[in-house]
C-alpha positions in Angstrom: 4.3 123.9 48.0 4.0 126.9 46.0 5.0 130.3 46.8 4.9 133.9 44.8 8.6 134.3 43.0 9.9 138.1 43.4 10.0 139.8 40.3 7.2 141.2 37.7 6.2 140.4 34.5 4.6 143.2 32.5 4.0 145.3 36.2 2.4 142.1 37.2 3.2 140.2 40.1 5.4 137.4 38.6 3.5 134.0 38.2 3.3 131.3 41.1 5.9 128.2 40.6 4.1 125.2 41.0 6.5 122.4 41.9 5.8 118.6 41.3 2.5 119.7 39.5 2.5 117.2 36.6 -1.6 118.2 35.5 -1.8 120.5 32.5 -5.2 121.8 33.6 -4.0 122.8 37.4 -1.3 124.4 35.9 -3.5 126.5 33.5 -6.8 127.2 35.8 -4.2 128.2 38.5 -2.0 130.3 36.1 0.9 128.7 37.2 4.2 129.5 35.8 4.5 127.3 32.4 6.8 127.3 29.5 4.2 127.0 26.4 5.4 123.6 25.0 2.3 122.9 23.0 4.2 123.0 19.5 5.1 119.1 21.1 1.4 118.9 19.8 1.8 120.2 16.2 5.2 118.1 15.5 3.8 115.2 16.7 0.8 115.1 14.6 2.3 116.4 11.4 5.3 113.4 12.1 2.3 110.8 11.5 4.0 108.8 13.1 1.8 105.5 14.3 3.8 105.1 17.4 6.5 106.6 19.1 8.5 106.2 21.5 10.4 109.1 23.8 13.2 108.7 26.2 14.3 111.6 28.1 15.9 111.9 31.3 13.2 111.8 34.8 12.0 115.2 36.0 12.0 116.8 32.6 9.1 117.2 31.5 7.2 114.0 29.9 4.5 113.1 32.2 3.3 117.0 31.8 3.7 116.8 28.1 1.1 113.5 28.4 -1.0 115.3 30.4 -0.8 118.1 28.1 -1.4 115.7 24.9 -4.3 113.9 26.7 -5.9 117.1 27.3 -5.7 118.3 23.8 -7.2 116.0 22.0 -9.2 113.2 24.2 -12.9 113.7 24.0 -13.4 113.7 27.7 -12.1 117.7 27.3 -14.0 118.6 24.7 -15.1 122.4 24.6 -11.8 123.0 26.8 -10.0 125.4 24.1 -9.7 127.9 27.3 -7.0 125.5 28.3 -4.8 126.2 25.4 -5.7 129.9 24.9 -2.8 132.0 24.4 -0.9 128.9 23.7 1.3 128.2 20.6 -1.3 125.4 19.6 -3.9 127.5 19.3 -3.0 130.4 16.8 -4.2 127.4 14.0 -7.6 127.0 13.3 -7.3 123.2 12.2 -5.9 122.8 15.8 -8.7 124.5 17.5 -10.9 122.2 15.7 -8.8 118.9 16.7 -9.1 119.9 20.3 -11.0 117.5 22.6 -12.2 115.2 19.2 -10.4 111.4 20.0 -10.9 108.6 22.4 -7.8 108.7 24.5 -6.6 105.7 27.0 -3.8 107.4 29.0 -1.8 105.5 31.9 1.6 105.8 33.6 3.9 102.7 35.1 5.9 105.6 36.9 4.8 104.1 40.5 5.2 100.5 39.6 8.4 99.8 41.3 8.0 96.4 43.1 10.6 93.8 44.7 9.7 91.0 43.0 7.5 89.8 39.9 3.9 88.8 41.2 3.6 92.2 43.1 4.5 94.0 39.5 1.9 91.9 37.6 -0.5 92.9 40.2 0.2 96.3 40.1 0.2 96.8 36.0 -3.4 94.6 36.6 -4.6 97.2 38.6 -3.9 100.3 36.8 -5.5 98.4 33.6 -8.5 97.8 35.9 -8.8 101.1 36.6 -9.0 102.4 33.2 -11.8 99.9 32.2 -13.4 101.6 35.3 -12.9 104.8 34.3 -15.2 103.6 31.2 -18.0 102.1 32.6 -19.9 103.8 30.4 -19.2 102.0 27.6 -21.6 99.1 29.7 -24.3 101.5 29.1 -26.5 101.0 25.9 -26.7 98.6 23.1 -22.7 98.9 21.7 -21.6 96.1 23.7 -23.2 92.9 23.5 -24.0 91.1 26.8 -21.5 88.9 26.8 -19.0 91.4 26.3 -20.2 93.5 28.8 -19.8 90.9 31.3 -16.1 90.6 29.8 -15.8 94.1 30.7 -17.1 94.2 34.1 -14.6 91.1 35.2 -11.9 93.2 33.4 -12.6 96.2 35.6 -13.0 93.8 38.7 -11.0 90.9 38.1 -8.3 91.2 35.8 -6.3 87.8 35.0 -2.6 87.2 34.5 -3.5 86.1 31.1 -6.5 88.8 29.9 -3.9 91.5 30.8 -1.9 90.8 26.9 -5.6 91.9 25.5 -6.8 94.4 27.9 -5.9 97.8 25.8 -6.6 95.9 22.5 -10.1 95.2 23.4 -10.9 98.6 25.1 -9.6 100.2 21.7 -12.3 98.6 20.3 -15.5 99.3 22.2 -13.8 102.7 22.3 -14.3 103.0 19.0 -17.3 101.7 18.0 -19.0 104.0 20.6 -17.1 107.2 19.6 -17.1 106.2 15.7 -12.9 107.1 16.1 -9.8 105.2 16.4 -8.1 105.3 19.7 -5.0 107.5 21.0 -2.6 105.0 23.6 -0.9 107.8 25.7 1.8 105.5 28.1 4.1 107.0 30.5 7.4 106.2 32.0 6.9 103.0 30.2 10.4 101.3 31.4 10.0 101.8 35.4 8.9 98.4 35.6 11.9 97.2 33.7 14.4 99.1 35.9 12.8 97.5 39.0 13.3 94.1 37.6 16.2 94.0 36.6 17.5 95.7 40.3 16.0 93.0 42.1 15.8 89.9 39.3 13.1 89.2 37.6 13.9 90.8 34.3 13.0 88.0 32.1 9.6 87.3 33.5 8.7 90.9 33.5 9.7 91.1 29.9 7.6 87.9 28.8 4.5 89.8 30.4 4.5 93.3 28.9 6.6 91.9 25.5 2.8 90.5 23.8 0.9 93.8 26.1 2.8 96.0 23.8 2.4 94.0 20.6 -1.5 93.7 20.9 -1.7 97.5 21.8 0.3 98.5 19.7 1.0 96.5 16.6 -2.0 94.5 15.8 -4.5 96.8 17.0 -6.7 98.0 14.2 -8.6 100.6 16.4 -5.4 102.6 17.4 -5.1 106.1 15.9 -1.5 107.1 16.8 0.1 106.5 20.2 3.1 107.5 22.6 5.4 105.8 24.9 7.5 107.8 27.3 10.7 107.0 29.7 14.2 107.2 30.6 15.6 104.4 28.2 15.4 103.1 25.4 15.1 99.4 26.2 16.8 97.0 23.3 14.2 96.1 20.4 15.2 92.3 21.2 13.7 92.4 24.6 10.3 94.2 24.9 9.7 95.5 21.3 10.8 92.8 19.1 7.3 92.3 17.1 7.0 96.6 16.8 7.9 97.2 13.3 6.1 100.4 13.6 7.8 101.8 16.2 9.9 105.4 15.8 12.1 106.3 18.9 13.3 109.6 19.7 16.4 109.5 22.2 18.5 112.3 23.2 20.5 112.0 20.1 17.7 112.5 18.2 16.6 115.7 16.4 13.1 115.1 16.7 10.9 116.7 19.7 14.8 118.5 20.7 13.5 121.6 22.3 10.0 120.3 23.6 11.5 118.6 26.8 13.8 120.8 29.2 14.3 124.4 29.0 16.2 126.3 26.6 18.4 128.9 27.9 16.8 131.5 26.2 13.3 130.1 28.2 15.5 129.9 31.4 16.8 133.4 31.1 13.4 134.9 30.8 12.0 132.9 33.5 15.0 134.4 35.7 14.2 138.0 34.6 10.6 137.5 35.4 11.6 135.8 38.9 13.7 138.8 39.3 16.4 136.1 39.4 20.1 137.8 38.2 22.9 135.1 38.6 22.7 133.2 35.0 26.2 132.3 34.8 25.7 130.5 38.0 23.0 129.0 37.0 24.5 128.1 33.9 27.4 126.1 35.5 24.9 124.3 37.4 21.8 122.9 36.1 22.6 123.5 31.8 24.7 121.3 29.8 22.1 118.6 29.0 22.1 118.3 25.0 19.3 116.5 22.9 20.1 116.3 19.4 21.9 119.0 18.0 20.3 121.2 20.3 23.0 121.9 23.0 22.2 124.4 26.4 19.0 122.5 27.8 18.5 123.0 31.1 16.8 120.7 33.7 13.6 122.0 34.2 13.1 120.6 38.1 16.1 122.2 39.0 15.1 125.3 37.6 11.8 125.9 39.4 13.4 125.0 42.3 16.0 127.5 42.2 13.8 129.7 40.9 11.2 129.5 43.9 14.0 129.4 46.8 16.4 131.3 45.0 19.0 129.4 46.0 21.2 126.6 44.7 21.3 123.1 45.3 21.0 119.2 43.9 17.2 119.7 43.4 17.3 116.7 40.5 20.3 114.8 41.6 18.2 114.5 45.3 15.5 113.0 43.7 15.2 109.3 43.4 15.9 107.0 40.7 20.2 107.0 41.6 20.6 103.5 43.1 20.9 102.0 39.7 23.4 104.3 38.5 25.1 104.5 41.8 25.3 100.0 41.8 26.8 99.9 38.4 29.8 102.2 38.9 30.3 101.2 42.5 30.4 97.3 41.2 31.9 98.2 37.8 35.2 96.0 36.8 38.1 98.2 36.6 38.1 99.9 33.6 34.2 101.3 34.3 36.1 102.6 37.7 39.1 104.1 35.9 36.7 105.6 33.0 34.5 107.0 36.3 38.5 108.6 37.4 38.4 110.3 34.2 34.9 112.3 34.6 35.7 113.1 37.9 38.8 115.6 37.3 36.7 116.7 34.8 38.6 115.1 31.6 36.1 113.4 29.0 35.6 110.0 27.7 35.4 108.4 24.5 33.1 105.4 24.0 30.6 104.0 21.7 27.3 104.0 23.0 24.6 101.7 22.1 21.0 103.9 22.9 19.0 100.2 23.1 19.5 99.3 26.5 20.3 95.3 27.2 19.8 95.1 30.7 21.7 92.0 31.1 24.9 93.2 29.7 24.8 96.1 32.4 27.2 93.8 34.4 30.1 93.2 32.4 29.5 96.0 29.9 31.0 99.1 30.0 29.1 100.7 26.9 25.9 99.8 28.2 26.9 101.3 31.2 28.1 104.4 29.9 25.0 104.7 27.3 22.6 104.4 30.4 24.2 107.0 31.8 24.1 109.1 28.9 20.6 108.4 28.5 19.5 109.3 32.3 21.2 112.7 31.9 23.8 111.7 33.8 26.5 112.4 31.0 26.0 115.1 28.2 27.8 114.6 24.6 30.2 117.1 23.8 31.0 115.7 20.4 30.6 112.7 18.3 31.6 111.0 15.0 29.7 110.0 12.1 29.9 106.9 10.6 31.0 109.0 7.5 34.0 110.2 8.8 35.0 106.3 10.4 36.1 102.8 8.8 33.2 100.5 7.8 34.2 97.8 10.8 34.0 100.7 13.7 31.6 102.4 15.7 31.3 105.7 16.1 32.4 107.3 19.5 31.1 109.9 21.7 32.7 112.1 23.4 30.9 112.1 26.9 31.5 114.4 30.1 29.4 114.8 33.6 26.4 117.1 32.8 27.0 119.9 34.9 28.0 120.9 38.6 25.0 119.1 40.0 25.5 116.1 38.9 29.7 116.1 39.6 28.2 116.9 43.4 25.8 114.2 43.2 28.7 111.9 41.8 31.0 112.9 44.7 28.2 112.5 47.0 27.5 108.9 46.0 31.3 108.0 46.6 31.6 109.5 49.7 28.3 107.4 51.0 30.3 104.3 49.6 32.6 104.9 52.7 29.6 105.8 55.2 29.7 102.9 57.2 33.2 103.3 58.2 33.4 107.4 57.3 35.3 108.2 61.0 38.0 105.7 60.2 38.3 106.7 56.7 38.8 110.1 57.4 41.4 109.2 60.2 43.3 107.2 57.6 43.3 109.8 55.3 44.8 112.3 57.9 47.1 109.4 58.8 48.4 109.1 54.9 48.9 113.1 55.3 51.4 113.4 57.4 52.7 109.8 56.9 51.7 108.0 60.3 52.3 104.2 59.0 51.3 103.5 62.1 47.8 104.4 62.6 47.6 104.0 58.5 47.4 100.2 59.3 45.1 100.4 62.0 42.5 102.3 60.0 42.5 100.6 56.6 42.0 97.3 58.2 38.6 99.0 59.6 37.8 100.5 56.6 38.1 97.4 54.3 36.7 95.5 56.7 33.4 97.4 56.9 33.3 98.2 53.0 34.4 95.3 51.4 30.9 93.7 50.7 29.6 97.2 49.1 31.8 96.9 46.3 31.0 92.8 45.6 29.2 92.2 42.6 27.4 89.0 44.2 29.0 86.7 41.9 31.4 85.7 44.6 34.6 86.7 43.1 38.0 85.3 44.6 40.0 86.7 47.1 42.2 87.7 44.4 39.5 89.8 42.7 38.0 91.2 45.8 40.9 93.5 47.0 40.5 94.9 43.4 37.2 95.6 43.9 37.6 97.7 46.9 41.0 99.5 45.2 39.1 100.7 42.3 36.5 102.6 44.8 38.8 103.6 47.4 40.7 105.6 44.8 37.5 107.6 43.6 37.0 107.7 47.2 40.3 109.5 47.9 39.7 111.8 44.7 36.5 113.0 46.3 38.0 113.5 49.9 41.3 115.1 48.4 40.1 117.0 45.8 41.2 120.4 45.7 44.7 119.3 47.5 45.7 116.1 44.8 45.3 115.4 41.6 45.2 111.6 41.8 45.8 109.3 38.7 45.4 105.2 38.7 46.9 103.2 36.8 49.1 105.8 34.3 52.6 104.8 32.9 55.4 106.1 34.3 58.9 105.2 34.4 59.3 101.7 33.2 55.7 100.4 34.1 51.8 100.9 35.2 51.9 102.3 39.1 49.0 101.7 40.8 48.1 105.1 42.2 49.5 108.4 42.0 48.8 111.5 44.5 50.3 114.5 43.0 50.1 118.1 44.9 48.5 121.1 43.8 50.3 123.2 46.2 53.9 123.0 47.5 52.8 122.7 50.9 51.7 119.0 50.4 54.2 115.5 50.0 53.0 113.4 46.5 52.5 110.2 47.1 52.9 106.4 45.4 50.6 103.9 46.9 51.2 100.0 44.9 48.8 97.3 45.8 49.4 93.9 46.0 47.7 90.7 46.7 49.5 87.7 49.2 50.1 85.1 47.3 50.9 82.2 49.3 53.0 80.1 46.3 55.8 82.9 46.2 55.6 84.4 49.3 55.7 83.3 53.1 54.3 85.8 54.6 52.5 89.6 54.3 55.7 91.5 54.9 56.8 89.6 51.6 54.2 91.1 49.6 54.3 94.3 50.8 58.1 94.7 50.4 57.7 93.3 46.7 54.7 96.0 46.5 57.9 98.3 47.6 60.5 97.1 45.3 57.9 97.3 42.5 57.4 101.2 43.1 61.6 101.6 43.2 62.8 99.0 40.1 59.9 100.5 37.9 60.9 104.3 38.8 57.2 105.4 39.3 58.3 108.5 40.7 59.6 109.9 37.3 56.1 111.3 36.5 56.9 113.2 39.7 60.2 114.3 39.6 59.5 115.6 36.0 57.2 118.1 37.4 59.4 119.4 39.0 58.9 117.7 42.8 61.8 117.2 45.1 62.6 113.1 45.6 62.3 113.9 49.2 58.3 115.0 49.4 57.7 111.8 47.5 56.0 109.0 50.1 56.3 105.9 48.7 53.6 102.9 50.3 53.4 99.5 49.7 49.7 97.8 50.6 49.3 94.0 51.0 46.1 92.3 50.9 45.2 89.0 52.4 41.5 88.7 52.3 40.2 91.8 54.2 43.9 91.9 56.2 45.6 94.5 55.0 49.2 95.9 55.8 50.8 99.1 54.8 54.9 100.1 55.3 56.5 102.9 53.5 59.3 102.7 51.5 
């Protein structure tokens, strides 16, 4: 949908925003509202780099930038310079000349998000197929002996399991011995495929299959120019890229290619003043804040031509897909990736190593890989980090990480509150219930709650029954941040006193009672029944002085509630204390 944007540019009408139009030459033809990114182009070339790899977050940019490469220099545009008129590219002469002079192969795994592994092959098959297709041509004359044209006509027809490791090493070649010129590989969101598989388990076969793609396309091919891989991470060297010694990645720590993804707030500003757009500090708090190198005050560029056609704001990029991943790790995270998650949620940052290759098989247990995923997928920005300089030999360097921006924060809160969806009436009644201190009906809404949520936050590695009430604590405090925020400041797991109390609700006006909740698991070799466990939950909260945290700042021993919770598999009973 595209609509006319108020405002003028030079006493013109200001341009159309095109959204989801990822096709440099629809954006051009139509004079669509486009940031000139074409010095991409330039850098690239002049890196000489053989083949590079970019990760940036979804939605900012790197399937137009292929388009925009592919377009530059594959023959098929040749004599299409008015594309790039007026364009950054095209105040050089050499450039001018380069335009529309090399045999390009472009395709994109961005749709290839299957359940299970067969379906994936097939669909990688059939996007090769249809690039052999797309150069039928190559059939045509005497380049191609016979029997390799009948190779390429069961390649554009019947693709095998096993001629897919050759399929854009071979077409590299007749490429170039028709066109005289080595190839250009142009491959987009290069690690969708991966994501999938590792969401629904086939990881390691998936792997296997595009590991020796890769190294015949792009190692070993003696007919490749220079060529580009895009996508949201930067999976581990071990697993797909092992045999790519020739490989140079650009992340979003990286210097390289900064401002040629994203907008700059400079670019965003004049957009706004051409939209006739005026609220930049609003705009600021909510879509800036992604940093790529040293480059700090990138904005998302989907969320900007959203706002910037509606004029209003909202999650533009957080509503897209591409969340459930993100949104399964923290929810099944072991405690500390839950408490860390605490921390970024009042807004307080975090300091972590990172590790930008991804191991997907570590995303379970580890909480760097976790944290660098998020980092990667825009998720988290960096506000500062050290240098290996400035640390002993035997450490890492940290990062210090916070939430992106308001959008994301909303999206975050969002995702917690869904955790709860399936039981959201009773959740909120417990919450009222914990307000004004009905023990009561406390008990009778929990028990719903964790009985319908339970399973959400189970990893699937059947943990005890032990484990599993920890499981669900962990979430349902984020999930009381998110409903109380604004009334509590809730901590977990803080000292105070003589000990560690479980979870803390502290007032942020006078109006409201703070409150210690203590969790405790029945443990039938010390204790007869519940009522045991929840009195030693009580006795915990009143030996350990939690409340000193509270009654330092000043609150009154009397609007401190004190609650003891005792689990027995999804049985749970509350008394106060």
């Amino acid at each position: 949908m595209c609509e006319k944007a108020d405002g003028r540019r030079g006493g013109e009408m200001a341009r159309t925003i095109g959204i989801g139009i990822q096709a440099f030459d629809d954006i051009r033809k139509n004079d669509y509202f486009y940031i000139d990114k074409t010095h991409f182009i330039k850098e690239w070339w002049e890196s000489g780099d053989s083949v590079t790899l970019i990760t940036r977050p979804r939605r900012f940019g790197k399937t137009l930038a292929m388009s925009m490469t592919e377009q530059f220099f594959s023959v098929e545009y040749a004599g299409r310079g008015d594309l790039f008129e007026g364009l950054l590219i095209w105040e050089e002469n050499k450039y001018r000349e380069l335009q529309g002079t090399y045999p390009v192969i472009s395709l994109s795994f961005a749709n290839v998000k299957e359940a299970d592994y067969k379906t994936a092959n097939y669909r990688i098959r059939q996007l090769l197929m249809k690039v052999y297709e797309k150069n039928a041509f190559l059939c045509k004359g005497d380049k191609l002996s016979e029997a390799e044209k009948r190779y390429f006509e069961r390649m554009a027809s019947d693709m095998s399991e096993e001629d897919v490791s050759l399929a854009l090493y071979q077409l590299s070649d007749f490429l170039y011995r028709y066109y005289g010129k080595k190839v250009i590989i142009l491959l987009d969101e290069y690690d969708t495929p991966m994501q999938e598989a590792y969401i629904d388990g086939y990881w390691e076969k998936l792997v296997d299959f595009t590991r020796s793609l890769f190294n015949s396309s792009f190692k070993t091919n003696p007919w490749l120019e220079r060529a580009i891989m895009t996508g949201i991470t930067r999976v581990s060297k071990e697993s797909v890229f092992s045999d790519l010694n020739n490989l140079e990645v650009v992340t979003t720590t990286s210097d390289k290619y900064a401002a040629c993804f994203g907008f700059t707030e400079q670019e965003v500003f004049d957009a706004m003043d051409e939209a006739g757009r005026t609220q930049k500090q609003q705009v600021k708090e909510w879509y800036d804040g992604f940093t790529f190198g040293e480059i700090r005050d990138i904005y998302n560029p989907w969320s900007i031509l959203n706002y910037l056609e509606k004029g209003k704001f909202d999650t533009y990029w957080a509503n897209t897909s591409g969340n459930n991943l993100v949104g399964r790790l923290i929810r099944e995270g072991k405690r500390g990736v839950k408490q860390s998650f605490e921390l970024l949620l009042r807004g307080e940052h975090l300091h972590t190593p990172i590790n930008e290759q991804i191991v997907y098989n570590q995303l379970n247990g580890n909480a760097k890989a976790i944290w660098s995923l998020l980092l990667a997928s825009g998720y988290l920005k960096v506000v500062s980090h050290q240098e290996y300089d400035e640390i002993p030999e035997e450490k890492a360097p940290e990062y210090e990480l916070e939430i992106t921006n308001r959008e994301v924060r909303i999206m975050f809160r969002n995702m917690v509150s869904d955790w709860f969806a399936e039981a959201e009436d009773d959740y909120n009644d417990f919450i009222r219930a914990l307000l004004k201190g009905d023990v009561e009906s406390m008990n009778v809404y929990i028990n719903q709650v964790a009985l319908a949520t339970f399973s959400i936050f189970d990893t699937g590695r059947k943990p005890s029954e032990k484990k599993q009430p920890e499981l669900f604590y962990h979430g349902f405090v984020l999930g009381l941040m998110v409903e109380l925020r604004g009334k509590y400041l809730i901590t977990s797991n803080q000292e105070s006193g003589y000990g560690r109390y479980d979870v803390v609700l502290e007032p942020l006006c006078g109006d409201y009672d703070a409150v210690i909740l203590e969790f405790k698991v029945f443990d039938p070799k010390r204790e007869k029944t519940m009522e045991d466990t929840v009195q030693s939950a009580l006795m915990q909260i009143s030996e350990k002085k939690y409340e000193t945290v509270l009654l330092q700042k000043g609150i009154p021993r009397e609007k401190i509630k004190k609650y003891g919770f005792a689990f027995e598999g999804k049985q749970v009973l509350i008394k106060n204390g």
